[in-house]
C-alpha positions as CSV (number, residue, x, y, z in Angstrom):
1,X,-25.8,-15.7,42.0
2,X,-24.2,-12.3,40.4
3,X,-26.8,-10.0,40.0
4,X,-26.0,-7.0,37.1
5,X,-28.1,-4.1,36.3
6,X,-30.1,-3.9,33.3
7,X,-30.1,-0.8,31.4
8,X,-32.3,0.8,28.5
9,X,-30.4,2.8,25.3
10,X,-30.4,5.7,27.3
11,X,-28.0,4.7,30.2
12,X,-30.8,3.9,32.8
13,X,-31.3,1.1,35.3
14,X,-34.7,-0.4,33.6
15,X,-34.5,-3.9,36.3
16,X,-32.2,-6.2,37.2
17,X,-30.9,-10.1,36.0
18,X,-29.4,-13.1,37.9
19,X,-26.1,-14.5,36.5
20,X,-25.2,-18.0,36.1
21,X,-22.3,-18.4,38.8
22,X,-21.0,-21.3,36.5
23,X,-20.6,-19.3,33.8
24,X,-19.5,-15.8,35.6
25,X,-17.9,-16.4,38.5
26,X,-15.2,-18.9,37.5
27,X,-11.5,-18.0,38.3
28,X,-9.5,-17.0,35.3
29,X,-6.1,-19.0,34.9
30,X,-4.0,-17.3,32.4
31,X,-2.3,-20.6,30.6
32,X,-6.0,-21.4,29.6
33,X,-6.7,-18.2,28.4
34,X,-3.4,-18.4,26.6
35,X,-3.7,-21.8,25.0
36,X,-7.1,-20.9,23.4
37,X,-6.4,-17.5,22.5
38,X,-3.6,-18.9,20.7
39,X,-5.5,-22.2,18.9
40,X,-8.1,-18.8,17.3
41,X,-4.9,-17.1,15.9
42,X,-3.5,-19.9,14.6
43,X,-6.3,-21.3,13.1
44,X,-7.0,-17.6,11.2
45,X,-3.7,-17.7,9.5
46,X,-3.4,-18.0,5.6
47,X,-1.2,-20.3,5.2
48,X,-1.0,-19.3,1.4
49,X,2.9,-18.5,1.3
50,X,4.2,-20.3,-1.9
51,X,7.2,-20.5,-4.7
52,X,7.9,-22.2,-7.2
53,X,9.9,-25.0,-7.1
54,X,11.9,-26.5,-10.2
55,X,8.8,-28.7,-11.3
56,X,6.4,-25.6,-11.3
57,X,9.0,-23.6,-13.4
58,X,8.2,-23.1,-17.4
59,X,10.8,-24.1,-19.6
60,X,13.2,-26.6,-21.4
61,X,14.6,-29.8,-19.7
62,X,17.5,-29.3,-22.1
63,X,20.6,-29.8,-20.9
64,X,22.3,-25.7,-21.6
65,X,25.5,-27.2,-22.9
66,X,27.6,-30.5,-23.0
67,X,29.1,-31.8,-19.6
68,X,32.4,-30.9,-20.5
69,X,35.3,-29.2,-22.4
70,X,33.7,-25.7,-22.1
71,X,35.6,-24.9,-18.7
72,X,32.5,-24.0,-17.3
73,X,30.5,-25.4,-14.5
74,X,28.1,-28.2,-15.1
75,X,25.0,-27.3,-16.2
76,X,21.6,-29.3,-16.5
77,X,18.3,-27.4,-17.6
78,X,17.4,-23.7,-17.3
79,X,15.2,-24.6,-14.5
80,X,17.9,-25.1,-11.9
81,X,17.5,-23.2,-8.7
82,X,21.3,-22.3,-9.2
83,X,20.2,-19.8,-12.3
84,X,18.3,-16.7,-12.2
85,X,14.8,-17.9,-13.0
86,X,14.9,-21.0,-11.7
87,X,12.9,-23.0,-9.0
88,X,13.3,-22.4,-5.5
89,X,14.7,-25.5,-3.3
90,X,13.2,-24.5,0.5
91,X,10.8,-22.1,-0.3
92,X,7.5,-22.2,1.5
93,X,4.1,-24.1,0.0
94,X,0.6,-23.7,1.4
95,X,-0.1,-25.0,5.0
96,X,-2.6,-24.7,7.7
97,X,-1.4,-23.5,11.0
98,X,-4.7,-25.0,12.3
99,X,-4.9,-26.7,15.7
100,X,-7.3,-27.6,18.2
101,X,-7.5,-27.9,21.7
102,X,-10.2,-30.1,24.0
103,X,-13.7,-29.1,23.9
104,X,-13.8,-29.0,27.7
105,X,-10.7,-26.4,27.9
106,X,-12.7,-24.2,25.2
107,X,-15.9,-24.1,27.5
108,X,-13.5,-23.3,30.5
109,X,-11.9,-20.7,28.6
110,X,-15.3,-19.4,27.3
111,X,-16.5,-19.0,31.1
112,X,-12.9,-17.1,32.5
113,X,-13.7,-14.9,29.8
114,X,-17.3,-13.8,30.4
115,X,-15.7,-13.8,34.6
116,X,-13.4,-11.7,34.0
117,X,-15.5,-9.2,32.1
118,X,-18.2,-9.2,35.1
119,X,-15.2,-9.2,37.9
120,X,-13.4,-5.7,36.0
121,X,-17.3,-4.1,35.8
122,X,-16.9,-4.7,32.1
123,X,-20.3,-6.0,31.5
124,X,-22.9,-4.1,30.5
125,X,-26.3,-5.6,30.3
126,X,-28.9,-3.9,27.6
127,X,-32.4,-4.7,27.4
128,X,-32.9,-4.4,23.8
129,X,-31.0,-2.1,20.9
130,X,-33.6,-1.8,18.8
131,X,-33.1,1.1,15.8
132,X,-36.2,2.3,14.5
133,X,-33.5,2.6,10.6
134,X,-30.3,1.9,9.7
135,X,-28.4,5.0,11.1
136,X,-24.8,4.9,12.2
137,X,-25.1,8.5,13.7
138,X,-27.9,7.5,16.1
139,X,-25.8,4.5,17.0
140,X,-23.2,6.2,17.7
141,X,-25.0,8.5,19.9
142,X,-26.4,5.7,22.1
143,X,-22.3,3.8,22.0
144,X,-22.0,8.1,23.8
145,X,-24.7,8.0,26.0
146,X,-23.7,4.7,27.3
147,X,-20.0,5.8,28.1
148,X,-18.0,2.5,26.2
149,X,-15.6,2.6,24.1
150,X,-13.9,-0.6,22.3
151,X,-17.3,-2.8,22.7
152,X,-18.0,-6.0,21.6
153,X,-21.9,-6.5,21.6
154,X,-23.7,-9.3,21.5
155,X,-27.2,-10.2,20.3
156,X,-29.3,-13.1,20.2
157,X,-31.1,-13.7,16.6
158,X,-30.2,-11.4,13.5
159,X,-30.3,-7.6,14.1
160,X,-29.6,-6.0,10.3
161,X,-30.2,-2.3,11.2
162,X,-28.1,-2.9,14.3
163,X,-25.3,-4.9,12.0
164,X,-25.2,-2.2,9.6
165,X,-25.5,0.8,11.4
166,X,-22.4,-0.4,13.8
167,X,-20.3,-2.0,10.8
168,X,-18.3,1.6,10.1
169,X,-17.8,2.3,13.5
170,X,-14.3,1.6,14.9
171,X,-13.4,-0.5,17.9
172,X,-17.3,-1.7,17.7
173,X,-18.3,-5.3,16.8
174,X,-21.7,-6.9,16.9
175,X,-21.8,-10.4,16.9
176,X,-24.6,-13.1,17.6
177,X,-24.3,-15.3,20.6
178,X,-23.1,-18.3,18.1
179,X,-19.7,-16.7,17.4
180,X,-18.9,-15.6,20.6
181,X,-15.2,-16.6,21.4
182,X,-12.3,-16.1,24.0
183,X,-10.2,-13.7,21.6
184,X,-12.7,-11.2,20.9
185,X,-13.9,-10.7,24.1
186,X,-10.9,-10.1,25.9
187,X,-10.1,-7.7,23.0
188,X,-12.6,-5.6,23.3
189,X,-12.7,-3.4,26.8
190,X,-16.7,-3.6,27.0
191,X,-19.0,-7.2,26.7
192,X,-22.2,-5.7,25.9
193,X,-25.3,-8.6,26.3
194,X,-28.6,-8.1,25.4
195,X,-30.7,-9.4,27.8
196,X,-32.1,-12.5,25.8
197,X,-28.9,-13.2,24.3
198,X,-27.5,-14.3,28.3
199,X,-29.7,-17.1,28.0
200,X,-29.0,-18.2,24.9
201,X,-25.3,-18.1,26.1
202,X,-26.3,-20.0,29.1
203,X,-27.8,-22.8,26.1
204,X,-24.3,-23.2,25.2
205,X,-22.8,-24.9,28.4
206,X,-25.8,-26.8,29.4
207,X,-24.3,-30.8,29.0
């Protein structure tokens, strides 16, 4: 099994922690990295791009003038896309962009991720970040003492001095072991785990 270093707030090697070779020592294949990073991006999109089309216009169904004898081109009502005003014929309406992609190929994904991480010594393993208030300048002194940059951290329950004191920071995310996904940990340069969080991840691939 992988064995990683455990370190306290101030950058020191406090013990040490087994990990999971299932879950962080699985070979990465880039078209299954690809496939999910791509289902998370398409299933954040809006989707809210609309018009009008002549049925959502206000006004008259009036015919403008009579059919012929003006010498003009036929009309029917003020609504037609042809006039300034009108509807729109292939304009966009609301849509979801959402997809999905076998449960087993998201777990596989999951585990490539948290590899590659530990593989590029881009896994750092805390033993607690516990903040005695909710003070973004001493959290941003431990982010320096620790040496990362562009971290994603993870925690196991609900940390709200940790949570608030990070959410002005930039290039910093905390986020509980529930939401963690492929995209934002191949984002972010550092995975930062608190120790009880790993088994908490562990939880999630157990059949």
């Amino acid at each position: 099994m992988a064995v990683v270093d455990v370190l306290n707030t101030k950058a020191e090697k406090v013990s040490e922690i087994e990990l999971a070779d299932y879950i962080f020592d699985v070979p990465a294949k880039s078209n299954v990295l690809h496939e999910v990073v791509r289902m998370q991006l398409a299933c954040r999109r809006s989707g809210t791009a609309s018009v009008k089309h002549r049925s959502d216009v206000k006004g008259s169904g009036r015919k403008l003038f009579r059919q012929k004898g003006t010498g003009r081109a036929r009309r029917g009502d003020i609504k037609s896309p042809l006039l300034r005003g009108g509807g729109s014929v292939f304009g966009p309406d609301p849509r979801s962009y959402a997809y999905s992609v076998p449960k087993k190929v998201k777990k596989l994904a999951l585990k490539m991720a948290l590899s590659s991480k530990y593989r590029t010594n881009e896994l750092v393993v805390l033993d607690n970040f516990d903040l005695d208030k909710i003070q973004t300048k001493k959290f941003i002194g431990i982010i320096n003492q620790l040496n990362i940059k562009k971290a994603l951290i993870v925690i196991d329950e609900k940390n709200e001095k940790l949570e608030l004191s990070s959410r002005n920071v930039p290039n910093i995310k905390v986020m509980r072991y529930e939401g963690l996904n492929v995209y934002d940990i191949l984002k972010y340069n550092h995975l930062v785990l608190l120790e009880p969080s790993i088994k908490s991840i562990e939880g999630r691939f157990v059949v």
